[in-house]
C-alpha positions as CSV (number, residue, x, y, z in Angstrom):
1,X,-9.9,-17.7,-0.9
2,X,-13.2,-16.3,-2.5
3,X,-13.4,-13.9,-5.0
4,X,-15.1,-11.6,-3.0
5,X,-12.4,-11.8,-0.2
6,X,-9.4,-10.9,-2.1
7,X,-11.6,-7.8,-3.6
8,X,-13.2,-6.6,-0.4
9,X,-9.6,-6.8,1.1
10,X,-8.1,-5.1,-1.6
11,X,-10.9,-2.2,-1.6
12,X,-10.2,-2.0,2.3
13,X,-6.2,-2.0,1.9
14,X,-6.4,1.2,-0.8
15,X,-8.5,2.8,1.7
16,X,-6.0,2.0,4.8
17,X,-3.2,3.6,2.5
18,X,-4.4,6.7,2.1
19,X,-5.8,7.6,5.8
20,X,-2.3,6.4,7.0
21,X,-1.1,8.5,4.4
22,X,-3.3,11.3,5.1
23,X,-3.0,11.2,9.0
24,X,0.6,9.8,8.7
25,X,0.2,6.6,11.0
26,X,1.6,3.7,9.1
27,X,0.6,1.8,12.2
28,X,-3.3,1.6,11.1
29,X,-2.1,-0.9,8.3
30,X,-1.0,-3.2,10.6
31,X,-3.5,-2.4,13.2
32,X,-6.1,-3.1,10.8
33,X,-5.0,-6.7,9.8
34,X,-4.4,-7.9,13.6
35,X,-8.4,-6.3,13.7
36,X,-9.2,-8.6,10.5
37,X,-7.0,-11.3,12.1
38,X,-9.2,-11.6,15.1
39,X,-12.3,-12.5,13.1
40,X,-10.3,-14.2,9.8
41,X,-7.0,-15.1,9.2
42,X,-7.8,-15.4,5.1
43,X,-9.5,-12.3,5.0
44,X,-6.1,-10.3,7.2
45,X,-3.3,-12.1,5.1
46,X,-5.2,-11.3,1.9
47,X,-5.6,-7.4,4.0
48,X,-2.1,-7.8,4.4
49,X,-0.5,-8.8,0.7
50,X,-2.7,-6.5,-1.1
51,X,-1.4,-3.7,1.4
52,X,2.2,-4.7,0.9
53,X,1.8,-5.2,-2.7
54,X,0.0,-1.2,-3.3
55,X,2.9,0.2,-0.8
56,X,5.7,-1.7,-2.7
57,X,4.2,-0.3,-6.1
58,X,4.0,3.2,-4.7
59,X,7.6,3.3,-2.8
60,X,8.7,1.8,-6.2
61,X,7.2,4.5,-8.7
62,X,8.5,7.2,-6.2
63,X,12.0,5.6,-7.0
64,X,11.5,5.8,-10.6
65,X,10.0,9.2,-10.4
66,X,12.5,10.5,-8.7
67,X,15.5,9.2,-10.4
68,X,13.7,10.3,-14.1
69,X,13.6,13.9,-12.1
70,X,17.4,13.7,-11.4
71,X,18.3,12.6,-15.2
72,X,15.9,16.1,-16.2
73,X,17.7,17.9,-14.1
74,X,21.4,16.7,-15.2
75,X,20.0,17.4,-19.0
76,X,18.9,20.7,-18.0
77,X,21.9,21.7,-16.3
78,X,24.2,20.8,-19.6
């Protein structure tokens, strides 16, 4: 895969994220990589892991933000 490809599909996947986010249709990720699929399947899986990979790292720092919020609150209630 080019340069270029990984990029552009990175650039598109942040921009997926946040209108699903926004409009709260988590469908549009995956509609959007069956639309990429149709025209290139190295263009969609790239699409595809760099969505996976921006949604894994923001489910994971809500985790970690929210478990650092409930140690606060445990030291604030002592």
């Amino acid at each position: 895969m080019s340069a270029i490809n990984g990029i552009l599909a990175h650039d598109l996947a942040v921009d997926a994220i946040e209108t699903a986010t926004a409009l709260g249709e988590e469908e549009l990720i995956v509609d959007i990589g069956n639309n990429l699929a149709s025209f290139s399947t190295t263009v969609a899986e790239a699409f595809r892991t760099a969505a996976r990979v921006r949604m894994s790292i923001i489910r994971a720092c809500k985790l970690l933000d929210s478990r650092i919020n409930a140690a606060a609150a445990k030291l604030d209630s002592k």
